[in-house]
GUNUMAR-312961 format. One line per field, with one value per residue: residue number from 1; residue in one letter; x, y, z of N, C-alpha, C, CB in turn. Coordinates in nm, 2 decimals. Glycine has a CB too. Example, Ala and Ser with C-alpha at 12.3 -4.5 7.8 and 13.67 -1.06 7.14 Angstrom:
2
k = (1  2)
r = (A  S)
nu = (1.32  1.28)
nv = (-0.57  -0.22)
nw = (0.78  0.71)
cau = (1.23  1.37)
cav = (-0.45  -0.11)
caw = (0.78  0.71)
cu = (1.32  1.29)
cv = (-0.33  0.00)
cw = (0.78  0.79)
cbu = (1.13  1.41)
cbv = (-0.45  -0.06)
cbw = (0.90  0.57)
//
This chain:
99
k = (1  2  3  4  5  6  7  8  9  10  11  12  13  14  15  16  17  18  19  20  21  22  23  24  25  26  27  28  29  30  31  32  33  34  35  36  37  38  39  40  41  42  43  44  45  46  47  48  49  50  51  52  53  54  55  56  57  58  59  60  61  62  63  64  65  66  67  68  69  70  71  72  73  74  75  76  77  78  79  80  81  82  83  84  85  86  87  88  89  90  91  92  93  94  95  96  97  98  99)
r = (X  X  X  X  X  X  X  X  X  X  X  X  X  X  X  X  X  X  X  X  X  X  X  X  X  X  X  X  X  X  X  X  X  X  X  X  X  X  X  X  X  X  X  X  X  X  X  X  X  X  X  X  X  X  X  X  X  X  X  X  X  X  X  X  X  X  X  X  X  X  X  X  X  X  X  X  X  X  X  X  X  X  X  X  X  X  X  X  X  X  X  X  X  X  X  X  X  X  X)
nu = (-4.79  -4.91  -5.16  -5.08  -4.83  -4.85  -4.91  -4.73  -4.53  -4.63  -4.62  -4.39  -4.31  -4.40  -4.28  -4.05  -4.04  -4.12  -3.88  -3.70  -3.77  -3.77  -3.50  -3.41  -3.53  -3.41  -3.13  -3.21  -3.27  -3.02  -2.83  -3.01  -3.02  -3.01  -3.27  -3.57  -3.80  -4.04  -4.04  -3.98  -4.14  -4.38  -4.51  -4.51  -4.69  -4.76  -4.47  -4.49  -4.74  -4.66  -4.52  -4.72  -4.93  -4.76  -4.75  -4.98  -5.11  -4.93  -4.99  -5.26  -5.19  -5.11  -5.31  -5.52  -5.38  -5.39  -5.56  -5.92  -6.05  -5.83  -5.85  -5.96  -5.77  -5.56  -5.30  -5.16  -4.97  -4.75  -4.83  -5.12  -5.36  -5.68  -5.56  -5.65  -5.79  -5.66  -5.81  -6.01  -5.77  -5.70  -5.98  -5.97  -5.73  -5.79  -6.04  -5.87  -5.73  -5.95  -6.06)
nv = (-6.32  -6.52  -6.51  -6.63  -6.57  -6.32  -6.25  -6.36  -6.17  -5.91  -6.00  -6.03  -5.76  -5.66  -5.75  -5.69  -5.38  -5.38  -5.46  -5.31  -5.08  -5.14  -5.21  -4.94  -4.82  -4.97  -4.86  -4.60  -4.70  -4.75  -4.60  -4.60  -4.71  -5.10  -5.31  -5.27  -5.51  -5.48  -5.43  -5.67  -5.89  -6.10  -6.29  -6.54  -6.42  -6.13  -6.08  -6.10  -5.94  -5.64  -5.60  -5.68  -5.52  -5.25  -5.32  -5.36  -5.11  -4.97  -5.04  -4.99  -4.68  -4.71  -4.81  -4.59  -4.36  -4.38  -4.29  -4.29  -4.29  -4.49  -4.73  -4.91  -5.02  -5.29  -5.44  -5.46  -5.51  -5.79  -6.12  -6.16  -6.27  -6.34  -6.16  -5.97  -5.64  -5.34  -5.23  -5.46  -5.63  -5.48  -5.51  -5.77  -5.80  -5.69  -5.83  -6.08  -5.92  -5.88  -6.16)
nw = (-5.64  -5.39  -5.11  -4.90  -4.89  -4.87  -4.66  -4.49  -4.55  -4.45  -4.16  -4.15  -4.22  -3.94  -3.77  -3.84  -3.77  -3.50  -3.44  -3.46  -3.34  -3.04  -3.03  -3.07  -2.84  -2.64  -2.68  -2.59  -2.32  -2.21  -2.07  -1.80  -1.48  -1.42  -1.51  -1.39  -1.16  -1.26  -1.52  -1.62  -1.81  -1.69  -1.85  -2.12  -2.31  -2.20  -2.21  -2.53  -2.57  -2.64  -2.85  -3.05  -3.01  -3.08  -3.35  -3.47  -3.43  -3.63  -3.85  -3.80  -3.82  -4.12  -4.28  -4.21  -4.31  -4.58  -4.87  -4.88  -5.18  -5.28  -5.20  -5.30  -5.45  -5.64  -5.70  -6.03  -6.22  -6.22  -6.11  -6.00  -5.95  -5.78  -5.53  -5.25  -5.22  -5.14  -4.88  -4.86  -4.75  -4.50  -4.38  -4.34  -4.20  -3.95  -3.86  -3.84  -3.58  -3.40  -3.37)
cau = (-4.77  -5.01  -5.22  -5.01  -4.69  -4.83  -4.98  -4.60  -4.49  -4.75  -4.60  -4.21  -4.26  -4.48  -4.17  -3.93  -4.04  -4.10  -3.76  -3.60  -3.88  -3.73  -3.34  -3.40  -3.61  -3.32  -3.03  -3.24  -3.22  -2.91  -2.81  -3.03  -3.00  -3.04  -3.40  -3.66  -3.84  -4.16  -3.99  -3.93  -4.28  -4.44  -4.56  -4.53  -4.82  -4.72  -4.39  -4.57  -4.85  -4.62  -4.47  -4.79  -4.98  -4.69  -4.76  -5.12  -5.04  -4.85  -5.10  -5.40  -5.10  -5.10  -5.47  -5.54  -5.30  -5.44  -5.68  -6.01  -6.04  -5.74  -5.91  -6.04  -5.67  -5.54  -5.22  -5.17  -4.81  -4.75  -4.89  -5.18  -5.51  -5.74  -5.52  -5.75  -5.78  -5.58  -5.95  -6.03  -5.69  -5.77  -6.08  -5.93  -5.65  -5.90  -6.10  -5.79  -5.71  -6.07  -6.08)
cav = (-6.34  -6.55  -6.50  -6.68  -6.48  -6.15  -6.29  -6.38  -6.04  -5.84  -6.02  -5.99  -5.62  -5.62  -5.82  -5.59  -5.25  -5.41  -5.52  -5.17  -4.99  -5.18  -5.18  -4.77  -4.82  -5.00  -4.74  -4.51  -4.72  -4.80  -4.54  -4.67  -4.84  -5.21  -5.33  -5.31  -5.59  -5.43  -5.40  -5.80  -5.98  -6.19  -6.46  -6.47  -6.34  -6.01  -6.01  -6.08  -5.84  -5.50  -5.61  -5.69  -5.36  -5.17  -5.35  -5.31  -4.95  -4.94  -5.09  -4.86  -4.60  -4.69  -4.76  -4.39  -4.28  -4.44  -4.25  -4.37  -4.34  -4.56  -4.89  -5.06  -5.06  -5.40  -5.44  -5.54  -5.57  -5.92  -6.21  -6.11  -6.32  -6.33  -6.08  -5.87  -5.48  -5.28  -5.22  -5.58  -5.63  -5.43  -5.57  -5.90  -5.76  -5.66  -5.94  -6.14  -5.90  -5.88  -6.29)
caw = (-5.50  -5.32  -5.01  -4.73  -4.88  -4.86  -4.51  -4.42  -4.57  -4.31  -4.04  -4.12  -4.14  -3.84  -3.64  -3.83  -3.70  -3.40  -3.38  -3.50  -3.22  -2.92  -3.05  -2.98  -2.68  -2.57  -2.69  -2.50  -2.18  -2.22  -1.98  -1.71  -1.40  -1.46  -1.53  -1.22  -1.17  -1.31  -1.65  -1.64  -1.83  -1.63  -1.89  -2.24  -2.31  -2.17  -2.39  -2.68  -2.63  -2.62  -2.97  -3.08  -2.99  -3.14  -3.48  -3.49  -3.44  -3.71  -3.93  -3.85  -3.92  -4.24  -4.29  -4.17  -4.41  -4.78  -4.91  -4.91  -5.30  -5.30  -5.10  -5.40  -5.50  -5.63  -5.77  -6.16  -6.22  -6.20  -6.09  -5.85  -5.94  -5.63  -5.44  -5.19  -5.28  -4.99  -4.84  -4.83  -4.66  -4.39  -4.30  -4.32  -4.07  -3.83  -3.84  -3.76  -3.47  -3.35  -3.35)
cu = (-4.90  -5.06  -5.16  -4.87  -4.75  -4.90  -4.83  -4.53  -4.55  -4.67  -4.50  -4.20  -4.32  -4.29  -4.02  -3.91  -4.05  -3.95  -3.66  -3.67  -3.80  -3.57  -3.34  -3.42  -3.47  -3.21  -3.08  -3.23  -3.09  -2.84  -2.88  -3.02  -3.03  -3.19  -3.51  -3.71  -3.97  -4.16  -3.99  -4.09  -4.28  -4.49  -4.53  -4.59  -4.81  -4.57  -4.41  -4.64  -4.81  -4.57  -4.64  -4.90  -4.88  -4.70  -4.92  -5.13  -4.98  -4.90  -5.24  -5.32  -5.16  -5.25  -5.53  -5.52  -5.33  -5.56  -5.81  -6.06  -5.95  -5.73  -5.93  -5.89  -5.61  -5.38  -5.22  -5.06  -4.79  -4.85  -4.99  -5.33  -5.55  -5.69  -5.62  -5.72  -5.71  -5.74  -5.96  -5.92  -5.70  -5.85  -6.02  -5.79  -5.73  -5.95  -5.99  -5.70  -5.82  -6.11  -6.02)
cv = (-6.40  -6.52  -6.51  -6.57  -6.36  -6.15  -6.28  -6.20  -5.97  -5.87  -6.00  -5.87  -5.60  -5.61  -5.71  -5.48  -5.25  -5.41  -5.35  -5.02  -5.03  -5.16  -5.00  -4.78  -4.91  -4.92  -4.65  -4.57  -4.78  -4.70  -4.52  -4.71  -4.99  -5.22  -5.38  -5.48  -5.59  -5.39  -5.51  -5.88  -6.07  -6.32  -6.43  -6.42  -6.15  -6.00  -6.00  -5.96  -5.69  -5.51  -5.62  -5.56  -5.26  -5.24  -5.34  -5.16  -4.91  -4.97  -5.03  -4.75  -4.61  -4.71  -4.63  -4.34  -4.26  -4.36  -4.28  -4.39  -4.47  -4.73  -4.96  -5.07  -5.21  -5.43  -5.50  -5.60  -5.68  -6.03  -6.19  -6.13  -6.37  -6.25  -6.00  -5.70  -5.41  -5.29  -5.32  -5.64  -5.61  -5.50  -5.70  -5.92  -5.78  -5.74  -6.05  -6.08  -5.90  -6.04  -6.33)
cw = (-5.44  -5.15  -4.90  -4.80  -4.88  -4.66  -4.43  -4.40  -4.45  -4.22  -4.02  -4.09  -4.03  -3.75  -3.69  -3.77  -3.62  -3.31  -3.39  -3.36  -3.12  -2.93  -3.01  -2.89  -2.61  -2.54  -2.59  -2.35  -2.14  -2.06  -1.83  -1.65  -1.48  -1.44  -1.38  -1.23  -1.21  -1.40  -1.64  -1.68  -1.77  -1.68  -2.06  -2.30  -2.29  -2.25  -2.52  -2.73  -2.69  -2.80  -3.07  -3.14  -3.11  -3.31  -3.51  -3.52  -3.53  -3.83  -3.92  -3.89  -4.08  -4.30  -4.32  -4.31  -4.55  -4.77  -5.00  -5.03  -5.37  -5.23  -5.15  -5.47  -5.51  -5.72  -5.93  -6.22  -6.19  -6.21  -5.94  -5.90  -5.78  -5.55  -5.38  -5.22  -5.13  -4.88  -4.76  -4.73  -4.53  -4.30  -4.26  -4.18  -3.91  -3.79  -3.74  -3.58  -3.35  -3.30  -3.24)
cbu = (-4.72  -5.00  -5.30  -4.95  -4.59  -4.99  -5.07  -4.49  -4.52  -4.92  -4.62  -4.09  -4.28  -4.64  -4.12  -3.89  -4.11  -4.16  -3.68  -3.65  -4.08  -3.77  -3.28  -3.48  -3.81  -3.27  -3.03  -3.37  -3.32  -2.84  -2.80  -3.04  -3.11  -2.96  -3.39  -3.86  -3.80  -4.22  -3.88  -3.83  -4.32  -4.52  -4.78  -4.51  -4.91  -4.72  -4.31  -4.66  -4.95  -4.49  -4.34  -4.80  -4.93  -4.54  -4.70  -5.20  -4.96  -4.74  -5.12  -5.52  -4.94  -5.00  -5.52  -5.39  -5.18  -5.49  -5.66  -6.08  -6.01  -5.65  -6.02  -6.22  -5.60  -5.67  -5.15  -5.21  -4.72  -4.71  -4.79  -5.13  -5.54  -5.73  -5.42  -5.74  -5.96  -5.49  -6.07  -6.04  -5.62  -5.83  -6.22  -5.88  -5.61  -6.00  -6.14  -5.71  -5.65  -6.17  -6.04)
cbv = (-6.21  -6.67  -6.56  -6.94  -6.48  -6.02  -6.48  -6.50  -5.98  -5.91  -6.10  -6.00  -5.50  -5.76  -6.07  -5.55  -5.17  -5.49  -5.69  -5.10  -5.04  -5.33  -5.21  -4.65  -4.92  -5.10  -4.66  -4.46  -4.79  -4.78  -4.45  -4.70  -4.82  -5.32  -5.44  -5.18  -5.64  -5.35  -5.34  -5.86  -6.03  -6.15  -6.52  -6.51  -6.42  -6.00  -6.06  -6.18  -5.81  -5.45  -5.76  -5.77  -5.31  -5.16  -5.48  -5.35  -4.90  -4.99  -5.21  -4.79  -4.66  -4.78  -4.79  -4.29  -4.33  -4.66  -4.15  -4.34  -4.24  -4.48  -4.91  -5.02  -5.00  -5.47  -5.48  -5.46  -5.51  -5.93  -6.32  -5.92  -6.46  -6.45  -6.02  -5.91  -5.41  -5.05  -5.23  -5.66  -5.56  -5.34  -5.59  -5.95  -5.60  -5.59  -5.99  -6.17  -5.80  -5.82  -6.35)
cbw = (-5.42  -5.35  -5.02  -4.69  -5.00  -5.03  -4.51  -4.53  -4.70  -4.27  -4.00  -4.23  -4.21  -3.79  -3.66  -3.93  -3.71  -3.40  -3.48  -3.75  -3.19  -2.89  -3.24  -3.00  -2.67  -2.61  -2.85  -2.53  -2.12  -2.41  -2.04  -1.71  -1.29  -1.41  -1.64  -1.18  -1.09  -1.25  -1.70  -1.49  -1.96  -1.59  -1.84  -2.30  -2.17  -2.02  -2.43  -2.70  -2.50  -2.46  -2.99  -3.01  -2.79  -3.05  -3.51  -3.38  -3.35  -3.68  -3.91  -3.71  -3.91  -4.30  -4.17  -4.05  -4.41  -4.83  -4.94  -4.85  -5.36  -5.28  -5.01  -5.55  -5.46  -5.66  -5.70  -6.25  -6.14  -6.12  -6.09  -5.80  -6.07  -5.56  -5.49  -5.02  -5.33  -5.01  -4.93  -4.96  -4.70  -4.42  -4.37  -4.48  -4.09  -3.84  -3.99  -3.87  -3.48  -3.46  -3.44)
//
């Protein structure tokens, strides 16, 4: 698996747990009045950001979680020359949210 596919991967599950986060958050307002007008984003920018947030969050989650003996992990099974070590991952995450 190369680089841009585990890059794609990262992001489908970002947009999947995103998408399975809001489908509840909806169920739950399902019972609701209809939506104020201080629920309605203002630009795309502000719809993007709340999915966004909630996937970053979901990615230091799992960060947190690996134990730090287990950062220089790199998969072997297959085809996985140059792949980054979960560690390296990370930083490289960050970096790209920090940019």
């Amino acid at each position: 698996m190369n680089l841009p596919r585990i890059a794609v991967l990262f992001v489908a599950c970002g947009v999947a747990l995103s998408a399975a986060a809001k489908s509840k958050m909806l169920q739950k307002s399902a019972s609701k009045p209809a939506a104020e007008q201080d629920d309605i984003p203002k630009s795309i920018a502000d719809s993007v950001s709340g999915t966004l947030q909630f996937a970053e969050g979901n990615f230091l989650a799992v960060a947190e979680a690996m134990p730090e003996n287990k950062y220089a992990f790199v998969p072997t099974g297959g085809n996985f020359d140059g792949a980054r070590s979960f560690g390296e991952q990370v930083k490289h995450e960050d970096d790209l949210i920090r940019s």
